[in-house]
VEXLUMBA-333317 format. One record per residue (C-alpha): x, y, z; residue number from 1. Coordinates in steps of 0.25 Angstrom, whole numbers, plus 5000, padded with zeros to 4 digits. Example, Ala and Ser with C-alpha at 12.3 -4.5 7.8 and 13.67 -1.06 7.14 Angstrom:
<atoms>
5049,4982,5031,1
5055,4996,5029,2
</atoms>
This chain:
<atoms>
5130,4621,4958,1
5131,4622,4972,2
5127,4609,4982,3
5116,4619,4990,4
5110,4625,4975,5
5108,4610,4969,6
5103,4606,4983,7
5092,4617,4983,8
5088,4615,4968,9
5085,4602,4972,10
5077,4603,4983,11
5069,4613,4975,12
5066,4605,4965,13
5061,4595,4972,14
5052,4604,4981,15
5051,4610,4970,16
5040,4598,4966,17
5035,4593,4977,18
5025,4602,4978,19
5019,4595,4967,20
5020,4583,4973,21
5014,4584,4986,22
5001,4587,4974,23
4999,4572,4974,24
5001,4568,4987,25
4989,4575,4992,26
4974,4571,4992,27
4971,4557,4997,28
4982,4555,5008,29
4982,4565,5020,30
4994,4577,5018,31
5001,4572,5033,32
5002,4557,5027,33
5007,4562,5015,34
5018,4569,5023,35
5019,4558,5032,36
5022,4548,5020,37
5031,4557,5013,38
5040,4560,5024,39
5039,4545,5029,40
5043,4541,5016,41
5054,4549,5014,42
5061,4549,5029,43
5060,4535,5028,44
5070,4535,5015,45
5080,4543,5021,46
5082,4534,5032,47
5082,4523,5024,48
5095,4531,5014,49
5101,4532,5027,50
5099,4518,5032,51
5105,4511,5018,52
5118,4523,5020,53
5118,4518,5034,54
5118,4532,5039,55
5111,4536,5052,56
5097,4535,5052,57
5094,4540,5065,58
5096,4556,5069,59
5103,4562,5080,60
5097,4562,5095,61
5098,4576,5097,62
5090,4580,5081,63
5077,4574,5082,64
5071,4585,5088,65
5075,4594,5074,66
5071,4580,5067,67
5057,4584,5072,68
5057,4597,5069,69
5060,4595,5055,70
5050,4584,5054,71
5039,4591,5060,72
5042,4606,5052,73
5046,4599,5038,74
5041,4586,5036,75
5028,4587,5043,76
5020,4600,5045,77
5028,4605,5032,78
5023,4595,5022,79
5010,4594,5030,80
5006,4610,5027,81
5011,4608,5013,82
5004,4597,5008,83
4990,4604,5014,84
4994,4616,5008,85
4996,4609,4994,86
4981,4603,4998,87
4976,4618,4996,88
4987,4626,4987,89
4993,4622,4973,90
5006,4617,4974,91
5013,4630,4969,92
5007,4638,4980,93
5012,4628,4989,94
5025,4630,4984,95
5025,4646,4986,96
5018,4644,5000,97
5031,4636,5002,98
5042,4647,4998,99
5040,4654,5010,100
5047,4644,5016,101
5060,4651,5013,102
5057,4663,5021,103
5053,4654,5033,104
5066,4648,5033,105
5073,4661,5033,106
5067,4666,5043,107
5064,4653,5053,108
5080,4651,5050,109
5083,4666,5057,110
5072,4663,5068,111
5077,4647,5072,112
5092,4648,5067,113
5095,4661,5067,114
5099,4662,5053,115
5101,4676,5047,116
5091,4679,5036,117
5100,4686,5026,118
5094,4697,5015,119
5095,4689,5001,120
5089,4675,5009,121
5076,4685,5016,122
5077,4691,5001,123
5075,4680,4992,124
5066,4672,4999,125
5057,4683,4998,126
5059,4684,4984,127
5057,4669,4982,128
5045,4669,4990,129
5039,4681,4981,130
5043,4675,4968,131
5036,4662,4971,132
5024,4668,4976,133
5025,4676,4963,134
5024,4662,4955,135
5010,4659,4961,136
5003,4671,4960,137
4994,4669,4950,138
4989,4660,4958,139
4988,4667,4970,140
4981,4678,4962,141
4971,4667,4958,142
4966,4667,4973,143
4972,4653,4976,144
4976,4659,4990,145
4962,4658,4996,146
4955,4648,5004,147
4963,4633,5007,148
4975,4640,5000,149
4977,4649,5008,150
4976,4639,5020,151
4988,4630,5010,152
4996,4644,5010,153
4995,4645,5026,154
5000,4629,5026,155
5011,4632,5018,156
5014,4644,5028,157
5016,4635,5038,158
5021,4624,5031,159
5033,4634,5028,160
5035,4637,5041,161
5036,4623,5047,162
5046,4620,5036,163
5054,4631,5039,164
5054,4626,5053,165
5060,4612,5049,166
5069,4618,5039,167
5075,4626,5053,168
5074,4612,5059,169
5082,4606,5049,170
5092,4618,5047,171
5095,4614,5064,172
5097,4598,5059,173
5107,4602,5047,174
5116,4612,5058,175
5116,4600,5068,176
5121,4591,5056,177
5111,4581,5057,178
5110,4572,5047,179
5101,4578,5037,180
5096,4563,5030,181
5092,4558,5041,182
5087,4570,5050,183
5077,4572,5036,184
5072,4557,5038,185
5069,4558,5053,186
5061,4573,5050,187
5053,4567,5038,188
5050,4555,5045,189
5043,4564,5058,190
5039,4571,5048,191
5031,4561,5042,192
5027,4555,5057,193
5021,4568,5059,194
5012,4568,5050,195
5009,4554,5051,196
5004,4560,5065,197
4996,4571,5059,198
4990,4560,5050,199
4986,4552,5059,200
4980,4561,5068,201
4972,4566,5056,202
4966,4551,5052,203
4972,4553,5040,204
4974,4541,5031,205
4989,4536,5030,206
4984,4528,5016,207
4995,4532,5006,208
4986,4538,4992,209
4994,4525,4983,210
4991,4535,4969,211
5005,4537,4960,212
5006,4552,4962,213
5004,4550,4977,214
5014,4539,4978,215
5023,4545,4968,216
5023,4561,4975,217
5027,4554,4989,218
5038,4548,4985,219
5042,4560,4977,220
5037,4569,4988,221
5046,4559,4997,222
5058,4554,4992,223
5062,4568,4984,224
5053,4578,4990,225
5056,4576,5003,226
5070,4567,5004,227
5078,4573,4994,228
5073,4588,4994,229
5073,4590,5010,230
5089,4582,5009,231
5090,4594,5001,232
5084,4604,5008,233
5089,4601,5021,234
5104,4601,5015,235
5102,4614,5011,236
5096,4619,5024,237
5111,4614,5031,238
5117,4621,5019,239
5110,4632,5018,240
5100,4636,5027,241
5085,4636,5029,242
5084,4650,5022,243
5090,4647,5009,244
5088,4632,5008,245
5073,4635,5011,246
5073,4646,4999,247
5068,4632,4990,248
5054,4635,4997,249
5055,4647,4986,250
5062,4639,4975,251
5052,4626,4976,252
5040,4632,4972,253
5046,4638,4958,254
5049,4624,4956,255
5035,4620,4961,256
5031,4631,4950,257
5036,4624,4938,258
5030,4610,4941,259
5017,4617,4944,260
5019,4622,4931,261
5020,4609,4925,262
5013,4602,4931,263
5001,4612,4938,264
4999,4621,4925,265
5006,4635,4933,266
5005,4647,4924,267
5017,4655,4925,268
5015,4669,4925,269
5024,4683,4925,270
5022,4683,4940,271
5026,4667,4940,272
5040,4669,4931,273
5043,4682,4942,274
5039,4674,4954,275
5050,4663,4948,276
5060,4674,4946,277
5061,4679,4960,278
5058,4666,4966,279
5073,4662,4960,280
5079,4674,4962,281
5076,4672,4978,282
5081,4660,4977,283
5096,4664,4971,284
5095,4674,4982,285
5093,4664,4996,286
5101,4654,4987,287
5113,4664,4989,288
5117,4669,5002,289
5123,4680,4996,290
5111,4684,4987,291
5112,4684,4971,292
5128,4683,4972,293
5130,4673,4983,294
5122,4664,4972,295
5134,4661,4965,296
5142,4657,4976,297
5132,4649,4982,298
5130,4641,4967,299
5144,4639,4967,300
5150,4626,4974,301
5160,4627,4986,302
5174,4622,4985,303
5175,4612,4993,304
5186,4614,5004,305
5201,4607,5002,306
</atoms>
């Protein structure tokens, strides 16, 4: 199995129950502090790793500015939009608001870096997006698009498009060769300042909710949600690209799907199992540059040169 292939199921799977996660960590303490103090938490660790390997801690002169960028778009207004969103939407819908992320970056990666949108990427984000959305219908039958959710849907719209726009930020760090532990630390960390900031000026209350599953979801939400699946995630944006590597916006809430089933009582229904079956069909399709046959020879590991 290829290094790209185990690099994107790991990112999905984390993601993947995150959504759950973020569950708990709203309710007594604000949605910017929660940010600030996840984000804080967890730029905070990475420059500690890097100080015990004695590896660079400070970034280069010339990338603060995409440093700010990436802070502001995915560290900041991102998780802000999401965690009000989940304040007003089930944690599955969030997760299908969130799928249309993989379009975004498609096309934000023509407009800001000229990528070339090919047919079977275009193609199968389409199909993912419409199996996902196929996996909630039910629910949105059921008139759960009315009222605040429909404000939590209009959040996650924008929260999509801001994360795309740091994902493009990021893409421009990975082609510069900056160094990608350390370029993640410095964007968290103004990410969390950020939102520090926003707090502050709202007269929110900075006191951390000292409950197990608060405490327990920020550090999961921290040390695995945020450092380990973003290192993922922005190694496969170097490797390759915003357009495929954002395709786990599609693959994530299937996963979100299964632990709403366990732990959230999802009913699984004939749309439900269709919806699935396209969703991972789209996937195989981005996955391959080549479409359903370029998926084998993307599986397959490279010879290494002599």
């Amino acid at each position: 199995m290829s290094t790209n292939v185990v690099l994107f199921l790991a990112t999905t799977l984390i993601w993947g129950s995150t959504w759950y996660a973020i569950t708990f960590q709203l309710g007594a303490v604000d949605p910017a502090v929660s940010v600030a103090y996840r984000f804080l938490l967890a730029g905070f660790v990475l420059l500690a790793f890097l100080a015990v390997r004695r590896q660079p801690v400070m970034p280069r002169r010339d990338g603060w500015w995409l440093i700010g960028l990436a802070g502001l778009f995915n560290f900041a207004l991102n998780y802000l939009l999401v965690y009000k969103a989940t304040a007003l939407l089930p944690s599955g819908l969030v997760a299908v608001a969130g799928s249309v992320l993989s379009l975004m970056n498609v096309v934000n990666a023509r407009l800001f870096l000229g990528q070339p949108i090919r047919p079977s990427v275009l193609g199968g984000g389409i199909m993912g997006v419409t199996g996902v959305l196929l996996l909630f219908m039910p629910e949105m039958a059921g008139g759960v698009l009315t009222g605040g959710a429909a404000v939590g849907f209009g959040l996650m719209m924008l929260s999509n498009y801001s994360a795309s726009l740091g994902n493009m930020a990021v893409s421009r760090m990975r082609r510069a060769e900056m160094p990608l532990i350390g370029s993640t630390a410095w964007a968290m960390l103004v990410g969390a300042g950020l939102m520090a900031l926003v707090a502050a000026l709202q007269g929110a209350s900075f006191r951390v909710d000292a409950t197990l599953p608060y405490l327990l979801s920020l550090v999961y939400l921290s040390l695995v949600g945020s450092i380990a699946a973003f290192l993922c995630y922005f190694t496969l944006l170097g490797r390759m690209g915003p357009g495929r590597a954002g395709y786990i916006a599609i693959m994530t809430p299937v996963l979100a799907l299964v632990v709403s089933t366990l732990f959230e009582d999802y009913r699984w229904t004939p749309s439900g199992a269709l919806g699935l079956g396209l969703a991972v069909a789209g996937n195989l399709l981005v996955m391959a540059p080549g479409g359903m046959a370029g998926l084998w020879r993307g599986l397959r590991p490279r010879p290494r040169a002599a």
